[in-house]
C-alpha positions in Angstrom: 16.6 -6.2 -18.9 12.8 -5.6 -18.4 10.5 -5.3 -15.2 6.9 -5.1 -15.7 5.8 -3.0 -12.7 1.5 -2.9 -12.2 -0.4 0.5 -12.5 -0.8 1.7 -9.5 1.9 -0.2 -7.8 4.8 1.8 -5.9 8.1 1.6 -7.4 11.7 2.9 -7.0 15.3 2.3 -7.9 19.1 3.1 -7.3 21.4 3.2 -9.8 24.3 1.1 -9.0 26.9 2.7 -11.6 27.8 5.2 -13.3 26.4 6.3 -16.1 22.9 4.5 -15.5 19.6 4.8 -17.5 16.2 4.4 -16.5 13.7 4.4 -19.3 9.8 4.2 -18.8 7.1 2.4 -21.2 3.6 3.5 -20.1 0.3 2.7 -20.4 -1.2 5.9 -20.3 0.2 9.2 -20.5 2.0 10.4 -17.3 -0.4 12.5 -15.4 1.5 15.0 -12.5 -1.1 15.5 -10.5 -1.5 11.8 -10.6 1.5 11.4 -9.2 2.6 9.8 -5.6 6.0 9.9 -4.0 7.0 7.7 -0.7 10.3 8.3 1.4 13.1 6.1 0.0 14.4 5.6 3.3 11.1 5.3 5.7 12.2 2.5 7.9 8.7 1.7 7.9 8.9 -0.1 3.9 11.8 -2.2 5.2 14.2 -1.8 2.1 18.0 -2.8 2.5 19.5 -0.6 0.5 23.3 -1.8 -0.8 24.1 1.8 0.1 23.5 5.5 0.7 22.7 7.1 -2.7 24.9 10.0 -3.5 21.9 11.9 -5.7 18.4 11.9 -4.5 16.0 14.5 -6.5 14.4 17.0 -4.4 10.8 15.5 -5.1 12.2 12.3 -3.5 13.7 14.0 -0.2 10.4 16.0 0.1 8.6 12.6 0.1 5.9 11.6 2.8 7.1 8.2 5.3 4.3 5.5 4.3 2.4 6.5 7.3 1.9 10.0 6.3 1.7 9.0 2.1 -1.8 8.7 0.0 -2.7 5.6 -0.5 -4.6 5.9 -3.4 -1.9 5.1 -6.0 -3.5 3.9 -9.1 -5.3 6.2 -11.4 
């Protein structure tokens, strides 16, 4: 399965199984200071996640709420 997601357009996902792969084809080289995080969870973005996830990466509980986030996320 393929998504095409827009530069520039904010983007997530949770694994529903075990043993799950996520694999990125880019337009551009990834840049790091080019990069913008939003809280999974902000109540704000309206998501209905199936359930709690049992990993989050550090970068990704550090997150801003969408209030408090950049805005400016294309490149």
């Amino acid at each position: 399965n393929a998504l095409w997601v827009p530069a520039g357009f904010a983007h997530g996902f949770l694994a529903m199984e075990g043993d799950s792969y996520l694999m990125y084809k880019c337009t551009s080289p990834w840049v790091a200071e080019a990069e913008r995080t939003i809280r999974y969870d902000d109540a704000k973005l309206g998501i209905a996640w199936p359930f709690e996830p049992i990993q989050v990466n550090q970068k990704d509980l550090e997150a801003p709420g969408f209030d408090d986030a950049e805005k400016n996320f294309s490149v």
